[in-house]
C-alpha positions in Angstrom: 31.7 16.7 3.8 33.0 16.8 7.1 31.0 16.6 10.8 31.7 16.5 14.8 32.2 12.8 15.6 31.8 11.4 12.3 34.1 9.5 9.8 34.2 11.4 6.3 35.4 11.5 2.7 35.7 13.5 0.1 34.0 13.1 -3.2 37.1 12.6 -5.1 38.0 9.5 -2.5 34.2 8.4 -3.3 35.3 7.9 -6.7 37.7 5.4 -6.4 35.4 3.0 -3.8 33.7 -0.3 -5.3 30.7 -1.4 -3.9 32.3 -4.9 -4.0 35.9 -6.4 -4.5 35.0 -9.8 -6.0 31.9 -9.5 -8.1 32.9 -12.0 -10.2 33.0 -15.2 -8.0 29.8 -17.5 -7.6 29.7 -17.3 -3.7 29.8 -13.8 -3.4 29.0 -12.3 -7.0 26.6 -8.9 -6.8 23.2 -9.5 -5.9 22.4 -6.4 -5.1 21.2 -4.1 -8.1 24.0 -1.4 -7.6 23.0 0.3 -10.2 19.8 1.7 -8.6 22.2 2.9 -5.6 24.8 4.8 -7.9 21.1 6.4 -10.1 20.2 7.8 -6.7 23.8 8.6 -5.2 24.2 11.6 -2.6 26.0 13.0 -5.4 22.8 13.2 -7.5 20.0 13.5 -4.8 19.8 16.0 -1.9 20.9 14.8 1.0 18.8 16.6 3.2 14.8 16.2 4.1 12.1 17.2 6.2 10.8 14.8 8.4 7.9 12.9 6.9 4.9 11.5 8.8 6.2 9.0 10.7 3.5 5.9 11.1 5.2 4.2 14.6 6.5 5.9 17.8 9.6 5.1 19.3 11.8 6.5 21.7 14.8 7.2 18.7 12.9 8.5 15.6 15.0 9.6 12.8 13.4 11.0 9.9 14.6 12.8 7.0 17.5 14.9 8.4 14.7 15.4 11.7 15.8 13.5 15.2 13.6 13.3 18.2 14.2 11.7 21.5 12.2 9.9 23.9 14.8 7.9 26.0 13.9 6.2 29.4 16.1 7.4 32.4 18.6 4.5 31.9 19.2 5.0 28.3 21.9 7.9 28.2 22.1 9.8 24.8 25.2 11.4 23.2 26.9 12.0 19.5 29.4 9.6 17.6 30.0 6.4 16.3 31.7 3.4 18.1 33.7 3.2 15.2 33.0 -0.3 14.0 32.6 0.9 9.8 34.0 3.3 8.5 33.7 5.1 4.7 36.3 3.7 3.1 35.4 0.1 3.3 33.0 0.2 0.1 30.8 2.7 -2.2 27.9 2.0 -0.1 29.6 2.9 3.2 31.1 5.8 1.5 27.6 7.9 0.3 26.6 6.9 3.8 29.0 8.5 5.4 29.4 11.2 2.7 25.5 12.2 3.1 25.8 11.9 6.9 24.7 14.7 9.3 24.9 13.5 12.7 25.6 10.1 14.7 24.3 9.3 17.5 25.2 7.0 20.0 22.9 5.6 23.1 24.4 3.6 25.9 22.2 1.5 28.1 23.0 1.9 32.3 20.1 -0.6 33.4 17.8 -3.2 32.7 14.9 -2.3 30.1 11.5 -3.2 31.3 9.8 -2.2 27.8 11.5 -2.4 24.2 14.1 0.4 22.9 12.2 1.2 19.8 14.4 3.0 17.2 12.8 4.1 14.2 14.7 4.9 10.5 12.3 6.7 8.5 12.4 8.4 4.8 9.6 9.8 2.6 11.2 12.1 -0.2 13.4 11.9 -3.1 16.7 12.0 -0.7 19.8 10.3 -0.1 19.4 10.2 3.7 21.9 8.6 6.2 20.8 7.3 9.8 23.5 5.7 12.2 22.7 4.7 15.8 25.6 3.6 18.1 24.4 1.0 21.5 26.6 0.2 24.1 25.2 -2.4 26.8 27.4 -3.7 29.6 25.9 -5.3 32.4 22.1 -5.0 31.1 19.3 -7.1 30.2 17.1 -5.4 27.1 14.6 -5.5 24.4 15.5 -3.4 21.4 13.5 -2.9 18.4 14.6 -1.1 15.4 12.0 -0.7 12.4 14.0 0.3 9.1 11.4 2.5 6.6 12.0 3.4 3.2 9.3 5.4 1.2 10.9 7.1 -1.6 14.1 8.0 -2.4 17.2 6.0 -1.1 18.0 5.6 2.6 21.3 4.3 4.5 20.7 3.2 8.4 24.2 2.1 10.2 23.9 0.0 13.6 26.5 -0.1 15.6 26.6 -2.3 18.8 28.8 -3.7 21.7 27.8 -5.8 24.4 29.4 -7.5 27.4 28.2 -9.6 29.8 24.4 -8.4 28.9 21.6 -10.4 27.4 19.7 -8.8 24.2 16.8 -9.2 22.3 16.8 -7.8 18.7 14.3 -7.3 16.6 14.3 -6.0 13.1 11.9 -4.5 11.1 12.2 -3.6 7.4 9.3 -2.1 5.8 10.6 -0.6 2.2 9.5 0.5 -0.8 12.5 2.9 -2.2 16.2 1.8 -2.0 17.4 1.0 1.4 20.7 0.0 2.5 20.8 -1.7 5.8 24.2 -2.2 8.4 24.0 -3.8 12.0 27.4 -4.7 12.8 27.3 -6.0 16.4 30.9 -6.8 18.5 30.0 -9.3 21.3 32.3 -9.5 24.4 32.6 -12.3 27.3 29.4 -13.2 28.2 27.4 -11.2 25.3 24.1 -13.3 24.6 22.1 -11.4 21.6 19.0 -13.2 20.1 18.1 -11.9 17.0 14.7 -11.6 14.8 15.2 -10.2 11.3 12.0 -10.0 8.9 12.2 -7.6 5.9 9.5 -6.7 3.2 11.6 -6.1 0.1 11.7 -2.5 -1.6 12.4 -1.5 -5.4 16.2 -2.5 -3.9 16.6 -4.0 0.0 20.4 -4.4 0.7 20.4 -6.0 4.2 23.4 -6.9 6.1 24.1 -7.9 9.4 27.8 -8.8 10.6 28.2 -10.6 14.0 32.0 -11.0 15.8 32.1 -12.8 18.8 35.0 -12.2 20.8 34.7 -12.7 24.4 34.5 -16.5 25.9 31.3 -17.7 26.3 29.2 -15.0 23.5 26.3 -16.7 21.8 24.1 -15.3 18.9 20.9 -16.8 17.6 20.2 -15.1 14.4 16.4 -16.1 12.4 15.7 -14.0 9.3 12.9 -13.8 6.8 13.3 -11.7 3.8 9.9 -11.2 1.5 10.3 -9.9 -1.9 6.8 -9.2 -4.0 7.3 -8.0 -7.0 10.8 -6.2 -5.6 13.9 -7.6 -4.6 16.4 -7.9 -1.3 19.9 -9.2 -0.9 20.2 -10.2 2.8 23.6 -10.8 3.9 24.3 -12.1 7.3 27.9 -12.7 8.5 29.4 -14.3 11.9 32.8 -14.6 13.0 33.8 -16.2 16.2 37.1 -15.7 17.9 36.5 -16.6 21.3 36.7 -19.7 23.1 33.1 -21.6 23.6 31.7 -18.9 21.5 28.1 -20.4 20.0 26.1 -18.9 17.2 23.2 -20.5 15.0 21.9 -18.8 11.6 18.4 -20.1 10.1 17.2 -17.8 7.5 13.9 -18.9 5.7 13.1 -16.2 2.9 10.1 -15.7 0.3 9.8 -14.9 -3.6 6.4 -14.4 -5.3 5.1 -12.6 -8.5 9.0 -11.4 -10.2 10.2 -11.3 -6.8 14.0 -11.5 -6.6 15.0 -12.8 -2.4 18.8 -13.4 -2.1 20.3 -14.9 1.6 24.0 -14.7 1.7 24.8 -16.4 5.2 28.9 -16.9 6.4 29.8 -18.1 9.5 33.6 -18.7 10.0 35.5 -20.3 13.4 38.6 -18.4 13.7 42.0 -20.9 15.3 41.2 -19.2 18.3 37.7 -20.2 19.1 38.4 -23.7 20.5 35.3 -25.6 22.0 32.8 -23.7 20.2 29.8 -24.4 17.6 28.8 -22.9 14.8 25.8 -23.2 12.2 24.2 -21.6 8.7 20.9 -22.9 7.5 19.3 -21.2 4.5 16.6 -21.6 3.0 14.6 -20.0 0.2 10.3 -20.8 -1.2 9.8 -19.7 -4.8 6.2 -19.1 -4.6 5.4 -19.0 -8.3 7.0 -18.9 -11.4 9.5 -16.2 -12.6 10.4 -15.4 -9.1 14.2 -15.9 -8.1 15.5 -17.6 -5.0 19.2 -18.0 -3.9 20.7 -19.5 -0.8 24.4 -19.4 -0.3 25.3 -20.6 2.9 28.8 -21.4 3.6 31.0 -22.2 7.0 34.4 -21.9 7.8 36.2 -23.8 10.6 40.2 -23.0 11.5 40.2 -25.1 14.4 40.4 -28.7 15.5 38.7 -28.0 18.7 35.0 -27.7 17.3 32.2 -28.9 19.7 29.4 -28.9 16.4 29.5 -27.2 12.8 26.9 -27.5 10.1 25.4 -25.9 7.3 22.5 -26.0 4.9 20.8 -24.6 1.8 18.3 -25.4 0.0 15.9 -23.5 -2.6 12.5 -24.9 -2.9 9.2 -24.3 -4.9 6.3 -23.5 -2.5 4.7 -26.9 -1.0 1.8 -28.1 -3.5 0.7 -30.1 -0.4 0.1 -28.1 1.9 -1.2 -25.7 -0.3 -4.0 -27.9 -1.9 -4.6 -29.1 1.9 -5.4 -25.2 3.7 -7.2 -24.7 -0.1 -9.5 -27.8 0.9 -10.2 -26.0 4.6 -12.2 -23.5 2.7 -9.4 -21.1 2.5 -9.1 -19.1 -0.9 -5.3 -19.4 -2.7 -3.5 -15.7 -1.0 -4.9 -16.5 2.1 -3.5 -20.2 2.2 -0.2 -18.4 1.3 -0.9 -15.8 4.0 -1.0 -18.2 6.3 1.7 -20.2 5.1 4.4 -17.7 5.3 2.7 -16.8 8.8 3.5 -19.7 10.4 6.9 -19.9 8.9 7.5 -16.5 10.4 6.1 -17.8 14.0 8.1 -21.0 14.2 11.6 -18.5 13.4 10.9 -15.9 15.9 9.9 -18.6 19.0 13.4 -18.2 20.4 12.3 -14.5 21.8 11.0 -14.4 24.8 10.1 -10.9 25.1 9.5 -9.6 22.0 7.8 -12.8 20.4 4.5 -11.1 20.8 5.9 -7.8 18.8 7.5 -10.5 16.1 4.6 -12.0 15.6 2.7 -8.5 15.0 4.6 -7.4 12.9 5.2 -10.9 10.5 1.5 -10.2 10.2 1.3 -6.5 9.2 4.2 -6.8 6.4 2.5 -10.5 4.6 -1.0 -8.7 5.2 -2.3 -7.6 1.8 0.7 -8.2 0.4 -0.3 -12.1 -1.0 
């Protein structure tokens, strides 16, 4: 299928893309249960959709094939992609772009006193693809982009550039179908992103989010928490830095409970060219009861001598007895304990917002509530 402004393949190209080139090596073997993704392929499921009933407002809401704008007079609106993925990269990317209608790209002229809420939405037995391009130069802004999956299976592409801008990030996922989730971000001199990533797992959550930083001086801090009940999500989360005194940090802390299945894949890799820069990947994974699955695989590549700090972490722990059997003795009964647990796990990884900390914290609340 072909469209204005968008990459596209043919089904016969389709055919020949793997979802992965090296599923047989123990760092980076297949997680994800691709199998659910090719049983509900835009080449079996429509790929069209009314919009459902949306359940949050936000000035981008894509749902089903449906698009409405509310943008704020320094949020300019147009159609494209910035050309950072493209279809031929892997399966996945390939029914995305295959089932694609439209792209749409939004470029922010001036500070953002309130959040830029984008919402991905699907609610029918659909292959649906969403893709949202930012641009921010210059520009300090909040962006919030909540990632819904009902039924069917639904691919949302983010595409970002900054330069010289400060952003705040926060990341919603709220599934229950098969989702497949892209934020690949391109930081120039002077970008500084902080990111919040919290995800409540759906039948499959595929969740990736690749980071280069390429001008001097970009940072990222990057905090995830998947949550799989009963469901399962492979989070990937990748960062290369190329530019000189680049600085990035990764702490991913993610949950497993009754069959869950949570996966965190975390790279971060200093190319020869990033002299004087640091670089860090900490993962880590609770098992809250038995038959639940937890894997960290954190790993860190350095090609230069120049390094001001590198490190790197995993670990994969049962939930803590302790202070189980200690919130248990404060009257507590044993799913709100672990309510509260996980909520203050969730608090402590999205402090290093500053003006979405508030919405963070919401929203760690509404996807563990009921859910333990």
């Amino acid at each position: 299928m072909s469209h204005e402004n968008v990459p596209s393949i043919t089904p016969g190209a389709l055919e020949r893309l793997t979802y992965q080139k090296y599923g047989d090596s123990p760092t980076i073997k297949s997680y994800t249960k691709w199998k659910l993704f090719e049983e509900n392929s835009p080449l079996r499921l429509p790929t069209e959709a009314k919009a459902g009933d949306v359940p949050i407002k936000g000035n981008v809401v894509l749902s089903g094939s449906g698009a409405e704008f509310n943008l704020p007079a320094n949020v300019q609106l147009s159609e494209g992609t910035l050309g950072l993925s493209q279809p031929e990269e892997s399966r996945i990317l390939g029914f995305h772009f295959y089932a694609l209608r439209k792209a749409y790209r939004l470029k922010i002229t001036g500070d953002l006193a309130e959040p830029l809420v984008i919402v991905s939405h699907l609610s029918a037995k659909a292959f649906i693809s969403h893709h949202i391009s930012i641009e921010a130069e210059n520009v300090k802004a909040p962006i919030i982009i909540y990632d819904m999956a009902e039924e069917g299976a639904k691919s949302l592409v983010v595409e970002l550039k900054a330069k010289n801008s400060e952003l705040e990030i926060l990341t919603v996922g709220r599934h229950k179908g098969l989702s497949h989730y892209l934020l690949r971000a391109s930081l120039g001199e002077g970008a500084s992103v902080k990111a919040f990533t919290v995800i409540s797992a759906g039948e499959m959550s595929h969740h990736r989010e690749d980071y280069s930083l390429e001008g001097e001086g970009s940072e990222l801090v990057l905090r995830g928490m998947p949550i799989a009940i009963g469901r399962a999500v492979d989070y990937l989360t990748n960062v290369l830095q190329y530019g000189e005194k680049t600085v990035s940090e990764t702490r991913v802390h993610g949950f497993s409970y009754e069959n869950g299945w949570t996966v965190h894949r975390g790279v971060a890799k200093v190319f020869e060219s990033a002299k004087n820069s640091s670089s860090g990947v900490v993962s880590q994974i609770t098992i809250m009861d038995e038959g639940s699955l937890g894997v960290s695989v954190p790993m860190l590549e350095v090609d230069t001598g120049e390094i001001e700090s590198a490190f790197h972490s995993s670990a994969v722990r049962q939930f803590d007895e302790d202070a189980f059997f200690y919130l248990r003795s404060r009257g507590l009964d044993s799913d709100e304990a672990m309510s509260l647990f996980v909520h203050g796990i969730g608090e402590a990884l999205s402090s290093h917002l500053e003006r979405l900390r508030g919405k963070a914290r919401g929203n760690v609340g509404e996807l563990i509530e009921g859910l333990l």
